[in-house]
C-alpha positions as CSV (number, residue, x, y, z in Angstrom):
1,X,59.7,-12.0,17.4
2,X,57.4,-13.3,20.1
3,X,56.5,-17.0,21.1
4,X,53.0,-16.2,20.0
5,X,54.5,-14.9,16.6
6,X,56.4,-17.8,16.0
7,X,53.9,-20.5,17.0
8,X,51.6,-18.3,14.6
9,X,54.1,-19.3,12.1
10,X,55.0,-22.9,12.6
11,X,51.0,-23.4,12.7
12,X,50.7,-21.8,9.5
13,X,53.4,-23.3,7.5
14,X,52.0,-26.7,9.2
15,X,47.9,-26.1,7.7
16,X,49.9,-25.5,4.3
17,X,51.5,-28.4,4.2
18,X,48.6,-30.5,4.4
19,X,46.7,-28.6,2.2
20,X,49.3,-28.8,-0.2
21,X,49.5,-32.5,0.1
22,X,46.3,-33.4,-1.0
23,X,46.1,-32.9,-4.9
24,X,43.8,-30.1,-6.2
25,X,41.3,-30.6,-8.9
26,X,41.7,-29.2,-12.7
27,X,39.9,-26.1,-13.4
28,X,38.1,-28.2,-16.3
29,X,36.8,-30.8,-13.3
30,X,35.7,-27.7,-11.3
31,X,33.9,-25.9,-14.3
32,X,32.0,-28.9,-15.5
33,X,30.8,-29.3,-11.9
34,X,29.7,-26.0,-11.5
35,X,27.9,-26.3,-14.9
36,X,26.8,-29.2,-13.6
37,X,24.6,-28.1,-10.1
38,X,23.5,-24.7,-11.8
39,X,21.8,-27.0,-14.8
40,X,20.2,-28.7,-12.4
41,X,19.3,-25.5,-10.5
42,X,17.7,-24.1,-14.0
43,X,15.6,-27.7,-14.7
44,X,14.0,-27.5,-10.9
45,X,13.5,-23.5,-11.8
46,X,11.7,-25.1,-14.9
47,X,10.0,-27.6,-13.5
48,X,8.2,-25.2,-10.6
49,X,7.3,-22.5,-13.3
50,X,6.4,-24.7,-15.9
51,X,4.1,-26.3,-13.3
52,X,2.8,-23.0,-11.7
53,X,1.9,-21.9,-15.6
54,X,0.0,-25.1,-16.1
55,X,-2.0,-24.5,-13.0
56,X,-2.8,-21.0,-13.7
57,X,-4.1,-22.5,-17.5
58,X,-6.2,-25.2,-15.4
59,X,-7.5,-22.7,-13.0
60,X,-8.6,-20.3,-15.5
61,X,-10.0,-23.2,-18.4
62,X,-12.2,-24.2,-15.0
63,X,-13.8,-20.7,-14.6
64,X,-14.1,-20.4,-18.3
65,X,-16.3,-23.8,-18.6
66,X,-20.1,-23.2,-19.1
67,X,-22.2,-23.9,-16.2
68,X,-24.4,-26.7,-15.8
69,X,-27.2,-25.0,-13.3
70,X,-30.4,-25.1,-15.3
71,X,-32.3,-23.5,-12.5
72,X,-32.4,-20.3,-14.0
73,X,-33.5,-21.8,-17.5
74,X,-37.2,-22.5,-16.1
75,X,-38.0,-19.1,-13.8
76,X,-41.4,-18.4,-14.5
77,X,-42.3,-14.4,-15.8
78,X,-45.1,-14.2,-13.5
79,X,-43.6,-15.7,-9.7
80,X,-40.7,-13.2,-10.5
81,X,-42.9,-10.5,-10.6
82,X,-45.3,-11.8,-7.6
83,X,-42.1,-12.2,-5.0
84,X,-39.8,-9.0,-6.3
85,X,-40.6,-5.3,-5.2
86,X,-39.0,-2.5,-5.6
87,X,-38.7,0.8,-3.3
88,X,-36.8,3.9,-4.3
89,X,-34.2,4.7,-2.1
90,X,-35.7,8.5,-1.5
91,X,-38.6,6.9,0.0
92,X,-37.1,6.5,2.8
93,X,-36.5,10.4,2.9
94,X,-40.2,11.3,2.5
95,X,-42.9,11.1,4.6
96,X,-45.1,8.5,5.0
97,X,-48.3,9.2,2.7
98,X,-51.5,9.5,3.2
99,X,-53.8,9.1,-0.1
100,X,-52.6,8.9,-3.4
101,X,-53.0,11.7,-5.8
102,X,-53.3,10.0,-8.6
103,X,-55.5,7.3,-7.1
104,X,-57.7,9.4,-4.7
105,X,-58.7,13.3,-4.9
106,X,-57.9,14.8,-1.6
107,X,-59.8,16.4,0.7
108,X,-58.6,20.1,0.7
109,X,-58.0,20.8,4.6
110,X,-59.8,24.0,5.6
111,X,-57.4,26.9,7.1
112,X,-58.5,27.9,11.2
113,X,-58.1,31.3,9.7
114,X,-61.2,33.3,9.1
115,X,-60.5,34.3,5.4
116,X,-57.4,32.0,5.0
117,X,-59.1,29.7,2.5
118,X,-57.8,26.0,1.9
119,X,-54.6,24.9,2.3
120,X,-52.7,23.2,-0.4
């Protein structure tokens, strides 16, 4: 063997006995504390659900609750009508008009043709 080998060796058989030294714990002290931290892990689990729950029941019993706005309780029929219009959306698409045909008869426009009659 080398030096190296053989200090490898010496160090090792020193780290175990220290560690052997100390006493080790029962497996019935190590269980329990296990038990222990992951029961407190599950009640903090609990606790951060249990209040993300109760906010989502508070958040949606809010929307839920009537509304107090009495505004639209006293609209009167007739300003509605006087401030609201209403404009197809093909309007735009047509032409602008010049008389109404069910309003006004029109004036039939003569043809420049000789024979051609009125246009329609």
């Amino acid at each position: 063997m080398t030096d190296s080998d053989t200090a490898l060796k010496t160090a090792l058989r020193d780290a175990q006995a220290r560690k052997e030294s100390g006493c080790v714990p029962d497996f019935e002290d190590v269980w329990a504390s296990a038990n222990a931290r992951a029961g407190r892990a599950r009640n903090r689990q609990r606790l951060i659900v249990g209040s993300a729950v109760a906010a989502a029941v508070a958040a949606i019993a809010f929307g839920l609750l009537p509304q107090t706005n009495d505004e639209g309780r006293y609209i009167d029929a007739g300003d509605l009508l006087e401030t609201t219009s209403w404009y197809a959306p093909s309007d735009s698409l047509l032409p602008e008009h010049r008389f109404d045909l069910y309003q006004d008869i029109p004036v039939f426009i003569e043809s420049t043709e000789t024979y051609g009659g009125t246009l329609l």
